[in-house]
C-alpha positions in Angstrom: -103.2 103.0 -30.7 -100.2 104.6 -29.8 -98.5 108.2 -29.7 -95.3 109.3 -30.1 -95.1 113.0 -28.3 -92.1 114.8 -30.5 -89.0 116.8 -28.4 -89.6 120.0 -27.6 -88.0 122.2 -31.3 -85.4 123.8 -28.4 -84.3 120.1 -27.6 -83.8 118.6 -31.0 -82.4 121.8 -32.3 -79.6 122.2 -29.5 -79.4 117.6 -30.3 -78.1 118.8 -34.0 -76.2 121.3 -33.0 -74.4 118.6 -30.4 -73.8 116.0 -33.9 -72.4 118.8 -35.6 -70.3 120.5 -33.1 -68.6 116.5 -32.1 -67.1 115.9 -35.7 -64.4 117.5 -35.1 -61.3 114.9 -33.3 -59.1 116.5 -30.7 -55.4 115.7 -31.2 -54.8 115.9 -26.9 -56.4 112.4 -25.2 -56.1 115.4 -22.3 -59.3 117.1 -23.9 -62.0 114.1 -24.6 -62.9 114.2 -20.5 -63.4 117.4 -20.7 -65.7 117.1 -23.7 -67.6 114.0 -22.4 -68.4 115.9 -19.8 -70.0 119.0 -21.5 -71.8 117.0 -23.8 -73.4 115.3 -21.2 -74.2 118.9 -19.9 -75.9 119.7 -23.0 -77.8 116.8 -23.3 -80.0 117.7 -20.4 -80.5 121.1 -21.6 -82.6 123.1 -24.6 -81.5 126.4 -26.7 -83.0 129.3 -24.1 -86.3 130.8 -25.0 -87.9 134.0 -24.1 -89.8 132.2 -21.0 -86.2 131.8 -19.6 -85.3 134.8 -17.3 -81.5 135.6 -18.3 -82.8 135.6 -22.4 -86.1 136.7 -21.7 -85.4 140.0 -24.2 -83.7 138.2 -26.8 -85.5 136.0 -28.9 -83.5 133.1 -30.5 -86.3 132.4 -32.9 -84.4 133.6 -35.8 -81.3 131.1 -35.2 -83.6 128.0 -34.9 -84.7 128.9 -38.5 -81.4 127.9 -39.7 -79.7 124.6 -40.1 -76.0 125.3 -39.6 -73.3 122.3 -40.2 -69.9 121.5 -38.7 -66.8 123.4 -40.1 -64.4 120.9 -42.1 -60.5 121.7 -42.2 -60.9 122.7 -45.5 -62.9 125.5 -44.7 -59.8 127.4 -43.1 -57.8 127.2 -46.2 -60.0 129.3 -48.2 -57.9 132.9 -47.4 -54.8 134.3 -48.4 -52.8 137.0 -46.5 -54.4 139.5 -49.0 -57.8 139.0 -47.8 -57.4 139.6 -43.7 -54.5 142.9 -44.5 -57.6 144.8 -44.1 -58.5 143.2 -40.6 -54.7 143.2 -39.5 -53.2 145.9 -36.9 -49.8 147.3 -37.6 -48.7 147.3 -34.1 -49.4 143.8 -34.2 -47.7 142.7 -36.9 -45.6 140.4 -35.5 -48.1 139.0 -33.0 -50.8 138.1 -34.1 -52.8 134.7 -34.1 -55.6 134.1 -37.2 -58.1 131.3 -37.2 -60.5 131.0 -40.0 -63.7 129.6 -39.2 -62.6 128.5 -35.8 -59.4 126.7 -37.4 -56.0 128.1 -36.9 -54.2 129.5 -39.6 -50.4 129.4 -39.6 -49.8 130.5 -43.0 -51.6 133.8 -41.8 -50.3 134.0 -38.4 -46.9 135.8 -37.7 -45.4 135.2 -33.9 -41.7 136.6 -34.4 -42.0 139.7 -32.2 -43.0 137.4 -29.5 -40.6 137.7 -26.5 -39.0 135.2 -24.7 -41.5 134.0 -21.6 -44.7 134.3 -23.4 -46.5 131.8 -25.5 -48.8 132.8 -28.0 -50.4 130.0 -30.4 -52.8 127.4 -30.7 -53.3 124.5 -28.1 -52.6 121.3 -30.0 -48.9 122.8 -30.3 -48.7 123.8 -26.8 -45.1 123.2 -25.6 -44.7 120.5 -22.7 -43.6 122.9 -19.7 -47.2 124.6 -20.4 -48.9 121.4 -21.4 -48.8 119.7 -17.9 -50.3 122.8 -16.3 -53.5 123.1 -18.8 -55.4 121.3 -17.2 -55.6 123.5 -14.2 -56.8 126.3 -16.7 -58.7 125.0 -19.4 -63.0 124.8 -18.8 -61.9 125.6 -15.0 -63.8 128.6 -14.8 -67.4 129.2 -13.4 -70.0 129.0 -15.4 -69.2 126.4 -17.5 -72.9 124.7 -17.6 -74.1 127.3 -19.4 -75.9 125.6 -22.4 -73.4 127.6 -25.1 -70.3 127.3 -23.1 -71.2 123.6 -22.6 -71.7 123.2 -26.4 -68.5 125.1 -27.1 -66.7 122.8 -24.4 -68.1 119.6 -26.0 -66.9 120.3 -29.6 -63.7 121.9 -28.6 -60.3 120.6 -30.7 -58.1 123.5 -30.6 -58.0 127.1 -29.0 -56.0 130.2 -29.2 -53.9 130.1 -25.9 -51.8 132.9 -24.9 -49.6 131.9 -21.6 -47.5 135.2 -20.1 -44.8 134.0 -17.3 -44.9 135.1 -14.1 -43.5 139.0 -13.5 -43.2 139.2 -17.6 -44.1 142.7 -19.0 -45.6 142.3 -22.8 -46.4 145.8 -24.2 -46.7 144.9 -28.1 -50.8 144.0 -28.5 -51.4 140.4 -29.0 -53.9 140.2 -31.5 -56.6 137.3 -31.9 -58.1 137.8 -35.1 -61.3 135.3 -35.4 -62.5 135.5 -39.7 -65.1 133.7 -40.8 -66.0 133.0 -44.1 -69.7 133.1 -45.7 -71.3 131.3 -48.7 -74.2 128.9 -49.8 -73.6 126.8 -46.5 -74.4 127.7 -43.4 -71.2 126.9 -40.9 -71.4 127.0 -37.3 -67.9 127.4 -35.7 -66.6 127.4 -32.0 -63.6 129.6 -31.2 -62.4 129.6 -28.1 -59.3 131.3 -26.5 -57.2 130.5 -23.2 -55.6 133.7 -21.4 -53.3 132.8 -18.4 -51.6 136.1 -17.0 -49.4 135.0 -14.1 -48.1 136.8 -11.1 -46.9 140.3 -11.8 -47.4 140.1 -15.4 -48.9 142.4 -18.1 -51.1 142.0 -20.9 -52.8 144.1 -23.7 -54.9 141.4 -25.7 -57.0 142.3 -28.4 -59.6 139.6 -29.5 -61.2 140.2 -32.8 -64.2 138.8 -34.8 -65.0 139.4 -38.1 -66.2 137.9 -41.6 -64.2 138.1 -45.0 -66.7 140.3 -47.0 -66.4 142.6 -50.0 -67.8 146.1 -48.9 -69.4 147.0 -45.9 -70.2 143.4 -43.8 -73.4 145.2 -42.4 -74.9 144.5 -45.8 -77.2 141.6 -45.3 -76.2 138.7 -48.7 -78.3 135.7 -47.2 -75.3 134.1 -46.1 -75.7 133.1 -42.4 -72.9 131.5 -40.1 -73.3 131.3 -36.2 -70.0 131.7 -34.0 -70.4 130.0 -30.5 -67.2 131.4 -28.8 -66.0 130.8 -24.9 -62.8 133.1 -23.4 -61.3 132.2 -20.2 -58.9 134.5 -19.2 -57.2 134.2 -15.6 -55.7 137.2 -14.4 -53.2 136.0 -11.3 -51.9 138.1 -8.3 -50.6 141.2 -8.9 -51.8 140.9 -12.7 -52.4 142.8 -15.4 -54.9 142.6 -18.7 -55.9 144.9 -20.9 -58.7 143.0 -23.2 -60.3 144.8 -26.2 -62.9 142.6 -27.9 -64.2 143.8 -30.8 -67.3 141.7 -32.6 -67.5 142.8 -35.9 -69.5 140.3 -37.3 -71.3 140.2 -41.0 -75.1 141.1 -41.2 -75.9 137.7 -41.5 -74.4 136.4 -38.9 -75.2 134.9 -35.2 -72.7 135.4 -32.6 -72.9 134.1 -29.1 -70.0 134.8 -26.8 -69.1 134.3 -23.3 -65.8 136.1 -21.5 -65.3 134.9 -18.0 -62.5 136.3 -15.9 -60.8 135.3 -12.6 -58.9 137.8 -10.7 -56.6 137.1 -8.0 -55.4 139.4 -5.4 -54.7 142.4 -6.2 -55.4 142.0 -9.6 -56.1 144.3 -12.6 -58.4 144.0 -15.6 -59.9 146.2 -17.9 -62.3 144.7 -21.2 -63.0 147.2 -23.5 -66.2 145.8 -25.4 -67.5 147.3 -28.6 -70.5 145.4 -30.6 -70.9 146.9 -33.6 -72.4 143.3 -36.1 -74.1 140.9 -36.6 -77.7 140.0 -37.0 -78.2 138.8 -34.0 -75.2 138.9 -30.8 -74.8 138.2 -27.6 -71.9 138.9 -25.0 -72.2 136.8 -21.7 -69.2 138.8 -19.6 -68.3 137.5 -16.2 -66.3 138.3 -13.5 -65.2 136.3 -10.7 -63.2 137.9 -8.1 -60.5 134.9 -6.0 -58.6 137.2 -4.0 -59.0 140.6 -1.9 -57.7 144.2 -3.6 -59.1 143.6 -6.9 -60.0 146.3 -9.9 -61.9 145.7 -12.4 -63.0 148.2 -15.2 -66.0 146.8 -18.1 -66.2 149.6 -20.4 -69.0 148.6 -23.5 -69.9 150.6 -26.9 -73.1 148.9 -29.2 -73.8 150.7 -32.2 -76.6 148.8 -34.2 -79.2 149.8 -36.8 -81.7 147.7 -39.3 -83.3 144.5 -37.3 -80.1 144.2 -35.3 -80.0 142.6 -31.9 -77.5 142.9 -29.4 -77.3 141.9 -25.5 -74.7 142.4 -22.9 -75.1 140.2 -20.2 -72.3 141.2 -17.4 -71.7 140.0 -13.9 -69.6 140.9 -11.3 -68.9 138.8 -8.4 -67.1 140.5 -5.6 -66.3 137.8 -3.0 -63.3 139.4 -0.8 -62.7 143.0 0.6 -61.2 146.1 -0.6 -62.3 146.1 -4.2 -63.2 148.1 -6.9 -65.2 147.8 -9.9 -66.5 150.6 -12.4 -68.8 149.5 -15.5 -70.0 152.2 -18.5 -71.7 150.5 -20.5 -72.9 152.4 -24.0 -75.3 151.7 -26.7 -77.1 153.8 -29.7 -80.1 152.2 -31.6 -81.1 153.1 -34.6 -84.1 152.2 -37.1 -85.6 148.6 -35.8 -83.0 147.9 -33.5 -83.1 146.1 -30.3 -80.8 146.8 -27.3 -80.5 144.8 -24.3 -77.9 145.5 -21.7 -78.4 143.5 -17.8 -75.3 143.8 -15.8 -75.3 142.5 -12.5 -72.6 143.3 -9.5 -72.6 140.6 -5.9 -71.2 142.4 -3.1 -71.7 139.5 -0.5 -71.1 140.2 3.3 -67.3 139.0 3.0 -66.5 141.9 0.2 -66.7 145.2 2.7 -65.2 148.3 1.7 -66.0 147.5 -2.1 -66.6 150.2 -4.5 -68.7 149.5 -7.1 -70.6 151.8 -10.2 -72.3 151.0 -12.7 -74.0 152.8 -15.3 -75.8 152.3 -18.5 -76.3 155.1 -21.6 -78.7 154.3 -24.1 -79.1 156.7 -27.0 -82.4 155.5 -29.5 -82.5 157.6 -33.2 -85.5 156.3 -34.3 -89.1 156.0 -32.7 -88.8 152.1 -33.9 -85.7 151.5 -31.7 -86.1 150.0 -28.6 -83.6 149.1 -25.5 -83.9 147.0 -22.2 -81.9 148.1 -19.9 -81.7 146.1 -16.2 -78.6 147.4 -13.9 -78.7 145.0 -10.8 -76.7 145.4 -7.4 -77.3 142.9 -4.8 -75.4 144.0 -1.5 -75.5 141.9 1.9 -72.1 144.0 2.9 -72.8 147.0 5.4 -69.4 148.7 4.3 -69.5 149.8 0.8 -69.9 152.5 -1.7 -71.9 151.2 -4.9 -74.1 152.9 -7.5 -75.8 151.9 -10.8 -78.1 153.5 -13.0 -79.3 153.8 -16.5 -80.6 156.4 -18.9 -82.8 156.2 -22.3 -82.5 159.5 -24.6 -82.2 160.9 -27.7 -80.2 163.2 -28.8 -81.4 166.3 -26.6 -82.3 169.3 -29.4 -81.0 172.0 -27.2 -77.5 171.0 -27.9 -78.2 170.4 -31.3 -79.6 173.9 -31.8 -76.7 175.3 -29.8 -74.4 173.6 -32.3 -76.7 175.0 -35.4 -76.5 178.4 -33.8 -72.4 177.9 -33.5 -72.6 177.8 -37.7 -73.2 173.5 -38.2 -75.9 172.3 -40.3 -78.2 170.0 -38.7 -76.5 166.8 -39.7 -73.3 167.6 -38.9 -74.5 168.9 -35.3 -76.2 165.5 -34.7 -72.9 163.8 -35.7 -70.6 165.6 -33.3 -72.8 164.2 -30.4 -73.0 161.2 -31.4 -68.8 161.3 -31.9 -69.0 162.8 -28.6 -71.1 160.1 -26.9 -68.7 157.5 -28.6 -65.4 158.4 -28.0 -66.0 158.7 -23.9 -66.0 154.6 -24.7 -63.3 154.0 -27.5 -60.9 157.0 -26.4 -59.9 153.8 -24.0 -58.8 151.5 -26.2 -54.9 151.3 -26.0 -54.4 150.6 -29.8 -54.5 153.2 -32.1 -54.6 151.9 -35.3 -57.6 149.9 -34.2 -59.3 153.0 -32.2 -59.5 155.1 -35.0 -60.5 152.4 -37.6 -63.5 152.1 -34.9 -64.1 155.6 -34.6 -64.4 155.7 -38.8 -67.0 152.8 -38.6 -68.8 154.0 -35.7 -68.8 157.3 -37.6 -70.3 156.0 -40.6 -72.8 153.9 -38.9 -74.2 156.9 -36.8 -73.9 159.4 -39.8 -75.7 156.9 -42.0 -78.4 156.6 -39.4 -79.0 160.6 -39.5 -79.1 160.7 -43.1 -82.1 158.4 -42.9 -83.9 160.0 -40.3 
């Protein structure tokens, strides 16, 4: 008698996914290597659990439970420009790129104010003097047999590219908006975005996620949707980007994405990260440093509440001389929230005189909320400066009773630290429009939170 031992549930799980993510067909013969050889990548690995080291504080449970299927072009022709003027920026008007459940979106993209040099828009129309050099760009970055990216990579058909030519200065935002779209089927889709800055250029990029909802998308309808995204972004000698992501996903939703940077010599990027949805969200952000004089600034908010979870995953690889890096990282857990922040920073022998900091600031409003915090700095170099460091508070009642004593009710003291505490993070983000709409949410959120304390 004979038995039949079934696949581990993290095996045939990550196998579905796999079907559904390969239905898609790429229009570029270019692409299918690429994709044979992720999905042989996946096929020798399993969905992480919490016996795995890098996710052993998020628990992935909750994403097994549902059976999400592929994304058919249909699905992206379910909006109209009425529904994303809400999620639009005015000083990106004219430059913006939309893709609706990981499809582009012409009709609701508008280019115009794009100057001359500069190519923003989606892969499969990639003009031919940009065409012959993707292939030194696209899945070319470390990390790319990470099991998500790996998935990403094997279903991937079309990407938001945006290409800036060497010594060109682009001061109008490029925005990135990612919608999805919820109802009775779960979808899972697969953004993914291509940044090349070339020599001497500049960049502000903002990359945006959300889901077309009525009312406030924290509001939990049963309606999940899991986005797997991937950004490469290369920053080139002498470069400069200025990258605001923004994950605003629904409350149903999953969202798993991975940022990974090269910087060349003397090279200049700052990511302004703020995580403020989903159900459960991940942000894998990773830096790898190709050439001496580099500068890197990671500056994070998380503002979650309810059963949320949310983990920031950053590394920052320092592999020539005379760098510098600075990381603040933010987060404020509320109710049954989880926060999980583990940045790490390599400063081998070869990167002397780096400067590094990093720091973590956790604030936790409720006696359920709970944060893991894990700053990492691994040096081998003898001529350095680094630091990292992390705190866990509340809100400290001394200030609040200062504040009471100044003529505030208790409520409205508790809010102006918390507006305090979040405006050292999104008093950085170089669009206003979008600043203060994130300011207004934030507020809300955090308000909400004290009210039901």
């Amino acid at each position: 008698m004979s038995t039949q031992v079934s696949a581990k549930p993290e095996i045939s799980y990550l196998t579905r996914l796999l079907e559904q993510s390969r239905q898609g067909k790429t229009e570029l013969s270019s692409l299918q290597e690429v994709r044979n050889q992720a999905t042989a990548i996946v096929q020798e690995l399993a969905i992480p659990t919490k016996r795995d080291e890098e996710w052993r504080f998020t628990d992935l449970s909750p994403l097994l439970q549902v059976q999400f299927q592929g994304v058919e072009t249909w699905d992206a022709m379910s909006l109209q420009q009425m529904d994303i003027t809400p999620l639009t920026l005015p000083e990106a008007a004219d430059s913006r790129l939309v893709f609706v459940n990981g499809i582009y979106a012409p009709e609701l993209s508008s280019v115009s104010g794009i100057p001359d040099g500069v190519y923003v828009g989606n892969l499969t129309a990639l003009a031919p003097e940009y065409e012959t050099r993707i292939g030194d760009y696209l899945g070319k970055q470390q990390g790319t047999s990470e099991v998500f990216t790996a998935l990403n990579t094997a279903g991937l058909t079309d990407a938001a590219v945006v290409w800036v030519s060497k010594n060109k200065i682009v001061e109008t935002p490029i925005h990135l908006l990612f919608v999805s779209t919820t109802n009775d089927v779960p979808l899972i889709c697969q953004p993914r975005c291509l940044v090349v800055a070339e020599a001497g250029s500049y960049l502000n990029l903002v990359e945006h996620y959300a889901a077309n909802v009525e009312g406030c998308p924290d509001i939990r309808v049963n309606h999940p949707y899991f986005n797997n995204q991937v950004t490469e972004i290369w920053v080139e000698e002498n470069a400069q980007v200025i990258h605001t992501r923004n994950q605003r996903e629904a409350g149903d939703g999953f969202h798993i994405g991975k940022t990974a940077v090269a910087q060349g010599r003397n090279s200049r990027y700052t990511c302004n990260g703020i995580s403020l949805g989903g159900r459960l969200s991940r942000h894998n952000l990773e830096i790898f440093q190709m050439g001496e004089g580099t500068e890197t600034f990671l500056n994070g908010l998380t503002v979650i509440g309810g059963e949320q979870l949310a983990d920031t995953h950053s590394v920052i690889a320092l592999n020539h001389p005379n760098s510098t890096s600075n990381q603040l990282h933010k987060c404020i857990v509320d109710n049954r929230a989880h926060g999980v922040f583990n940045g790490k920073v390599f400063v081998p022998r070869a990167a002397q005189f780096t400067n590094a900091a990093q720091l973590n600031r956790n604030l936790l409003l409720s006696p359920k909320a709970r944060v893991d915090t894990k700053p990492q700095l691994e040096i081998t170099a003898d001529q350095v400066k680094c630091s990292h460091g992390a705190t866990v508070s509340q809100l400290d009642p001394e200030e609040v009773f200062y504040l009471q004593s100044r003529g505030l009710n208790e409520a409205n003291a508790r809010n102006l630290l918390l507006d305090a505490f979040v405006a050292e993070i999104l008093n950085r983000v170089p669009v206003p429009s979008l600043r203060q709409r994130l300011s207004q949410c934030a507020a809300c959120r955090t308000s909400v939170a004290t009210d039901n304390q």
